[in-house]
N, C-alpha and C positions, 0 to 999 in steps of 0.2 A: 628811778633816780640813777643817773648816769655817776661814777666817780673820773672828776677833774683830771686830765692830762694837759700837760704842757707841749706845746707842740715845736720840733726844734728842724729847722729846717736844715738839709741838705744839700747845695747846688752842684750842678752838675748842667753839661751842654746834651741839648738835645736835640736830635734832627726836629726844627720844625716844619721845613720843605726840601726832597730829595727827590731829584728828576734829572731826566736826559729828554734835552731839544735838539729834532734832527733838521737843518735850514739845508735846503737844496742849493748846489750850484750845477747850474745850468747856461753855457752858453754859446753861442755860435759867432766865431770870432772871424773875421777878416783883419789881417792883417795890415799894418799900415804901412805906407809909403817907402818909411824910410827903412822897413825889414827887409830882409833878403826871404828868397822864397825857400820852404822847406822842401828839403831835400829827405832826410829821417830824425824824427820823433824820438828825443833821448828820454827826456823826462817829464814831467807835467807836475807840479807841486803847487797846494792848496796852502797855505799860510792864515788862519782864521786870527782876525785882531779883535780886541774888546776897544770901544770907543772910551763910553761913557754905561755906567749902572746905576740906578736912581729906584729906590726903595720908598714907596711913597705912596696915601690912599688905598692902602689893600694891593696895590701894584708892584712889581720889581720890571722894570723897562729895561731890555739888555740894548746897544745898538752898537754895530761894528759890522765889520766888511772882511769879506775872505780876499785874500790877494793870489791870483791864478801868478806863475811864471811856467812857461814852456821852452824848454832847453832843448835848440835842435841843432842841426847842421846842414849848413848852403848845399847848393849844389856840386859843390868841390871837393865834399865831404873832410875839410882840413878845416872850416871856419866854426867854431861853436858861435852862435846866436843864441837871443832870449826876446821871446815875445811875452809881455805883460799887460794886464787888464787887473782891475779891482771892481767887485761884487757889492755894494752894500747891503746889509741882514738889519733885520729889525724883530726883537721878538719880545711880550709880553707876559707873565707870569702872575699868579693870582695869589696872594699870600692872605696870612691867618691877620684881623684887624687887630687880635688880641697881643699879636708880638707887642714886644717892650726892650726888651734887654737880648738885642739878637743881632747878630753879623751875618753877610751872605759873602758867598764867594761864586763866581762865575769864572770857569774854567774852559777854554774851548780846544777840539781837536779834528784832525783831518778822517773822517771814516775811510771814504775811500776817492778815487777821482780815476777816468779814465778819458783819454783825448786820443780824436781821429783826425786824421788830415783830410779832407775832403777833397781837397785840390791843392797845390804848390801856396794858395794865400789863402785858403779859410779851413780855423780848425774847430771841430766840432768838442766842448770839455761837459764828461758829466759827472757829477758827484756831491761828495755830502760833507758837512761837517758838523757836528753835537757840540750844543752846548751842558754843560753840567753844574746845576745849578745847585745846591747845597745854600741853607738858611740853617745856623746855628743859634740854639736860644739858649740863655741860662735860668733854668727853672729848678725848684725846689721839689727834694722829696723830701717829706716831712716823716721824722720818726719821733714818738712820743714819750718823755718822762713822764712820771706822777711827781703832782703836788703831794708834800707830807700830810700824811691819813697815818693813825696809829693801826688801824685794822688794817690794810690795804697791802699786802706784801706781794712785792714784785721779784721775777727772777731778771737782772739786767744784764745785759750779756754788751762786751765791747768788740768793735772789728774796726780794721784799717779801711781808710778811703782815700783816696784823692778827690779831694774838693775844691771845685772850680770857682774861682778867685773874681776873674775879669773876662771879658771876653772883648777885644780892641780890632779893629780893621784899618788899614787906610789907605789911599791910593797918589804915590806920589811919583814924579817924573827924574829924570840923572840925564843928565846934557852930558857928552864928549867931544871934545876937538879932536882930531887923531890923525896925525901924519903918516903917510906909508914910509915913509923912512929911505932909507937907499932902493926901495922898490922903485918899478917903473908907474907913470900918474896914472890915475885912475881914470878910464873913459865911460867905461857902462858899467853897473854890476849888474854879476850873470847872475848870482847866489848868494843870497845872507841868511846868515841864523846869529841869535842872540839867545847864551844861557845867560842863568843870572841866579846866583845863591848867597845864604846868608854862612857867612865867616867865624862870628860872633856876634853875644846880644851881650850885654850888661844893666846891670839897673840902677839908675842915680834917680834916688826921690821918686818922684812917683813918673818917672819915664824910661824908658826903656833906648840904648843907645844901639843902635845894629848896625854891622860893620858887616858887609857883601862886597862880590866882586861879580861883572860883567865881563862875559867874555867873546867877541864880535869873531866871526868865522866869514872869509867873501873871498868867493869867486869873482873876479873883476877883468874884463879886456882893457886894453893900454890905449893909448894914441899912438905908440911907436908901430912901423911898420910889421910888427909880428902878428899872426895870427892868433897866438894860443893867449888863453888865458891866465893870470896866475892868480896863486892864492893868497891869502893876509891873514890872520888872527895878532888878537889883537887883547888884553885881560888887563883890565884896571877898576881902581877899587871904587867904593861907593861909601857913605855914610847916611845916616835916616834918624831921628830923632823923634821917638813916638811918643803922646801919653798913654801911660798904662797904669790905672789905676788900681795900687794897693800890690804893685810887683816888686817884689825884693829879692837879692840874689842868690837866697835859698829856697824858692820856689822849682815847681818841674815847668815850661817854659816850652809849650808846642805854637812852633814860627811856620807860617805857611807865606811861602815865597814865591807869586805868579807873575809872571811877565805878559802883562796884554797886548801889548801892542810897542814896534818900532818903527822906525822911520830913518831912510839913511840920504842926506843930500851931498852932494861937491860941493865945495866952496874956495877958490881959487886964494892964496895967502900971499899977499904984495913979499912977505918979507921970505919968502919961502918958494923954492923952484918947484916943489912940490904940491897937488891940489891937498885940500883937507876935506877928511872924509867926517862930519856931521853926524853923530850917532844922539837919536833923542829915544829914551824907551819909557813907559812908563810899565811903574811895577804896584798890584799892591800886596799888602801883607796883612794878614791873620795871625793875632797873638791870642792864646786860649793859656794864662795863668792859675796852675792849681797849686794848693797845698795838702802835703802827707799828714793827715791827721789822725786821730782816732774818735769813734763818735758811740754813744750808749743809746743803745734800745731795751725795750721789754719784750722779752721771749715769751713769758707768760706771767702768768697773776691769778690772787684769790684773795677771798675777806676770810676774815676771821670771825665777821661776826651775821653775815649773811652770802646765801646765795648769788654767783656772778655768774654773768654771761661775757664770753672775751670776743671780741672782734678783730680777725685778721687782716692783714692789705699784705701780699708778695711786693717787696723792694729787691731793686735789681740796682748796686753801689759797684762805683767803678775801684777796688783797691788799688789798683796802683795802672799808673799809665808812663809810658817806656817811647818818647818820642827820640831812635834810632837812625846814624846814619853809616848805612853800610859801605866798604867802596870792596868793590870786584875788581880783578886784578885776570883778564882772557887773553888767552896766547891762541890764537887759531892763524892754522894755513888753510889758505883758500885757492881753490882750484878754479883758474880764470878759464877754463875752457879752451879752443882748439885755437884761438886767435894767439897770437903772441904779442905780450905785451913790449915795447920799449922803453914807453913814457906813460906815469900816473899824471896827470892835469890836478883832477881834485880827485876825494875821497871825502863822504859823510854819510852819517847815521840818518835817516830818515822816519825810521821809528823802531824803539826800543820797548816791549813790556815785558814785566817780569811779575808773574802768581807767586805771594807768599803762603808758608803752610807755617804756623806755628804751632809750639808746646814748649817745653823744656828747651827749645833749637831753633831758630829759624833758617828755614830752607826757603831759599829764592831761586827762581829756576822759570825761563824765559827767551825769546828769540830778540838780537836785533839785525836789524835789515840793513846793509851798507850796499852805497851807490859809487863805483868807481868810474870814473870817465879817464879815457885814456887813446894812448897813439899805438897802433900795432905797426907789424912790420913794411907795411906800406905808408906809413908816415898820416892814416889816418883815423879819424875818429872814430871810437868804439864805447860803446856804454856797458856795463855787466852790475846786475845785482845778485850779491850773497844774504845767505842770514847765518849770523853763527849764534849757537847755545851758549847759554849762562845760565851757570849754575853756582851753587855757592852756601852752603851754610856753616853756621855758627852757633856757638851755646851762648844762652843766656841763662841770670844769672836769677831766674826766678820763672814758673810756670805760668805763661800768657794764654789766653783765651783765643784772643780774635786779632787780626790786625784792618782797622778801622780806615786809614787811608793809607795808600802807596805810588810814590813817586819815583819814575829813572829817567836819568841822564847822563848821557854820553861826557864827562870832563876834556880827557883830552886822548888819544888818539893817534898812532902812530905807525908806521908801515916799510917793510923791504920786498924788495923784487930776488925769491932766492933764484929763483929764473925763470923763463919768459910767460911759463904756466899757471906760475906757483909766486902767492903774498904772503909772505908773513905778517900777522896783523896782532900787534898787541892797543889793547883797548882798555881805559876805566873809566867805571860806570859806576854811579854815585847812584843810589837808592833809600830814598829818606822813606822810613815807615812810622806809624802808631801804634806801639804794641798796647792792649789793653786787658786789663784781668778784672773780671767781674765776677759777682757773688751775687747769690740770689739768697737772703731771708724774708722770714714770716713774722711780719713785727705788730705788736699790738697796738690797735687803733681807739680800741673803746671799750670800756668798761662797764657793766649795766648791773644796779644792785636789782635783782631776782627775788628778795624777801630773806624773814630769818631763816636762818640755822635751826636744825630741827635738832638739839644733842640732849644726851643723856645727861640730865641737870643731877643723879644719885652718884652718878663715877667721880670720884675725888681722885683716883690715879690709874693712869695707860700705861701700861709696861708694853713694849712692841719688839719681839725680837727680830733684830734685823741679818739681811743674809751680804756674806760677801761682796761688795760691788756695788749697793744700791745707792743710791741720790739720794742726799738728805733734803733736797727739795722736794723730792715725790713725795718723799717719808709725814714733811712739812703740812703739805699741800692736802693730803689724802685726810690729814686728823685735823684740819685746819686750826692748825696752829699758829704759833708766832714763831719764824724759824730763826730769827735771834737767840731766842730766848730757847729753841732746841736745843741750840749749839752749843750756847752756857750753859745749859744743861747739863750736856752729856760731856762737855770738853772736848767736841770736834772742831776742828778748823778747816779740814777738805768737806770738798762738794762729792763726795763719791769713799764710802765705807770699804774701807783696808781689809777689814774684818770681820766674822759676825763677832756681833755684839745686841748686848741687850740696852733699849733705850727707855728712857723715862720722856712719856711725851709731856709736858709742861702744859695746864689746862689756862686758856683764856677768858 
C-alpha cells in the first residue's frame, strides 16, 4: 500500500529543441549592365532575413533569403560601387508532436563569407549563414505534499523559485517614412543595418505594452555630381501591444527582441524636394513571465505505525532569474596603418561577440570588428579593418550559476582622426543577458507502507540522552515517533539541539 501524495506542480521553460542550421551561400555572380567594373574588392557582406516560421504537424518550416552586397571601387579607384544579389534558404525542422504550450524562436547569423573577383564583371562569393533554432516549452516539475494521515510524518522543507507564468511570441511589422533632411537625395544605397530594442514593457490587464526604438544606419551615393558617398542614421520609436496572459507589473519579465528581416525603398514626395526613404522591418518578440515564489517539498518521511520505503526524483528549480542589460562604455585608438588617412566615408560594426563568465560578478569580455572605408592622401579609396577588446565587469547582487542567453549590440558609435595614422573611437555596446541560479533537490516521490513495526510492546518509557547539535528529526525518525508530540514533550522549538539534554521519547 502506497500512502497518498498530492502532487503540486512547478512550471518552468524548457529547451524542447536546440540546434544550429548551417544554409550554404554559394554563388557565381556576373555583373549587370548597369555596374561599373571592379577594379578592388572592399567588402562582401551576407545579411540573412527570416521571411516567414510556421510550427505545424510535427514541422517548424523556416524560409528566408541571405542578401549578398559587394562594396567595391571602379577603375578610378575614387568611385565606391555596390553590387547586390539575394539567395533564397528554405529549411525544415522536426519537432516533439507532444508540444502544447511552447514558443520558438529562430535566430539567423553571417558565419562566414568570402568573394573573388574572377575578372573586371564576375565575382565568385562563398559562404554560410546558421540558423538557430530554439523551441521553449512550459512544462511542470511536480513536487509532492501529503494528504493528512495521522501516522505519516513528513520533514517539509521550503526554497525560492522562479516560476514561469506565460510563455507569449509574436511577429509583427513598424513602417517608417523618413526624410534625409537637409542631406543631399538619395540614389543608391551602398549599406544598411537596422538595430532595434525594447525601451520599456508595462502591463495593463492581461497585455503587455512595449515601447522600442529602431535605429536605421545607410551608406547611400547622391544623384548630385559627387562621387563619395554619405552617411544617415536615423532612431525613432515604436509601440506593440501584446497578449500576455496572467503578466502583472510585479512579475520578472524576460523580452526577447529579434529583427528578421528589412526592407528599404525610395519613394519620391510631391510635397518635398527631398526623396523618402521607406523603411519596413519586421520584428518578433519572446515574452517568458515568471513569478518569485516559494514552494514546499518533502525531504524525507516515516510512519509511526509501519515500515516505509521512500522514493526519490533529483529536481533541478530555477531560484531566481536576472534578465540584465549591460552598456559598455570602450575608448580605443586604432592604428590605421601606413596609408594616411584624410577622410572617414563610413565606419560600422560588423560583428560584435562577447563570452560571459558569471558568479558573485559578471565578467563580459569579447572582440568587435569595425570596418572603415575612407580617402588617403591621394584622394583615394582605402578600406581597413580593426577589432578592438571589450571587456567589462560588474557585481551583482546575488550568486548566479549560468548565463543561459547573450546578446550584443553595437548603440551608437563615434570617432576622431587624432592624426592621419591614428582613430580615436569611442563605442557603446548594449549586451542583454539571462542570469540564472538554480538548485538541485532530492524530493520525495512515493511512499510505500513495507508492513508493521516490529516494537517493544513491555517499554512504557524511552529516555534518550541526546548530544549537542543533533536533529530532532533524526531523534524523531530513529524511535519512530510522532515528532509533534516530541517536541511538546521535551519543550523544543529548534530543529537542531543547543544542548545535550536528556529526552523523553513519547510512545505511539
Amino acid at each position: 500500500m502506497d500512502f497518498i501524495l498530492t502532487p503540486e506542480p512547478v512550471y518552468f521553460a524548457v529547451d524542447a529543441l536546440s540546434l544550429s542550421s548551417e544554409q550554404p551561400v554559394d554563388l557565381d555572380f556576373t555583373l549587370p549592365d548597369y555596374c561599373a567594373d571592379v577594379e578592388k574588392i572592399f567588402k562582401c557582406t551576407v545579411t540573412p532575413e527570416i521571411y516567414t516560421t510556421n510550427a505545424s504537424g510535427g514541422q517548424l518550416t523556416v524560409e528566408g533569403a541571405s542578401l549578398l552586397r559587394v562594396l567595391y571601387c571602379s577603375s578610378d579607384k575614387k568611385s565606391l560601387k555596390c553590387a547586390e544579389q539575394t539567395l533564397p534558404f528554405s529549411a525544415s525542422f522536426n519537432l516533439s508532436p507532444d508540444l502544447s504550450d511552447f514558443v520558438t524562436t529562430v535566430k539567423a547569423k553571417t558565419e562566414y563569407v568570402n568573394c573573388k573577383a574572377v575578372s573586371p564583371r564576375r565575382l565568385m562569393i562563398h559562404g554560410a549563414v546558421s540558423l538557430n533554432i530554439r523551441a521553449y516549452e512550459k512544462k511542470p516539475s511536480d513536487l509532492y505534499l501529503p494528504l493528512e494521515c495521522k501516522e505519516l510524518q513528513t520533514d517539509l522543507r521550503k526554497t525560492k523559485v522562479s516560476e514561469l507564468i506565460s510563455l507569449q511570441s509574436e511577429v509583427f511589422s513598424v513602417a517608417e517614412s523618413i526624410s534625409v533632411g537637409s542631406k543631399s537625395p538619395v540614389s543608391t544605397v551602398l549599406r544598411s543595418e537596422v538595430r532595434a530594442m525594447i525601451t520599456d514593457a508595462s502591463a495593463v490587464g492581461n497585455r503587455l505594452l512595449l515601447k522600442g526604438e529602431l535605429t536605421l544606419c545607410m551608406l547611400y551615393c547622391t544623384d548630385h555630381t559627387s562621387e563619395l558617398p554619405e552617411q544617415f542614421t536615423y532612431v525613432f520609436p515604436f509601440v506593440h501591444n501584446m497578449e500576455c496572459q496572467g503578466v502583472s507589473d510585479t512579475d520578472v519579465r524576460e523580452i526577447d527582441l529579434n529583427l528578421l528581416s528589412h526592407d528599404i525603398k525610395l519613394k519620391s514626395d510631391v510635397t518635398s524636394e527631398n526623396p523618402l526613404v521607406i523603411l519596413e522591418a519586421k520584428l518578433c518578440v519572446s515574452v517568458s513571465c515568471r513569478k518569485e515564489t516559494e514552494v514546499t517539498y518533502i525531504s524525507d518521511a516515516y510512519s509511526t505505525a509501519c515500515d516505509t520505503e521512500l522514493e526519490y526524483s533529483p529536481v533541478t528549480l530555477e531560484s531566481s532569474v536576472l534578465p540584465k542589460i549591460s552598456t559598455i562604455m570602450s575608448k580605443s585608438a586604432i592604428n590605421l596603418g601606413d596609408s594616411k588617412i584624410t577622410r572617414v566615408i563610413d565606419i560600422f560594426c560588423d560583428n560584435v561577440q562577447v563570452k560571459p563568465y558569471v558568479s558573485d560578478k559578471l565578467k563580459l569580455s569579447g572582440k568587435a570588428n569595425f570596418c572603415i572605408l575612407a580617402l588617403d592622401e591621394s584622394a583615394e579609396l582605402t578600406y581597413i579593418e580593426r577589432s578592438v577588446e571589450i571587456e567589462n565587469t560588474e557585481p551583482l547582487s546575488d550568486t548566479f550559476t549560468s548565463c543561459k542567453d547573450i546578446t550584443a549590440m553595437i548603440k551608437s558609435l563615434s570617432y576622431r582622426l587624432s592624426d592621419s595614422n591614428t582613430m580615436e573611437l569611442r563605442t557603446e555596446i548594449l549586451v542583454l543577458t539571462k542570469l540564472t541560479k538554480t538548485e538541485s533537490i532530492q524530493a520525495v516521490t512515493n511512499i510505500t507502507d513495507c508492513g508493521e513495526l516490529t516494537t517493544d510492546a513491555n517499554c512504557a518509557l524511552t529516555l534518550y540522552f541526546a548530544e549537542n547539535g543533533e536533529n530532532v528529526w533524526d531523534i524523531a525518525k530513529r524511535y519512530r515517533t510522532d515528532i509533534g508530540a516530541l517536541c511538546v514533550e521535551n519543550g523544543l522549538s529548534d530543529k537542531e539541539l543547543k544542548d545535550k539534554m536528556l529526552l523523553l521519547i513519547p510512545k505511539v
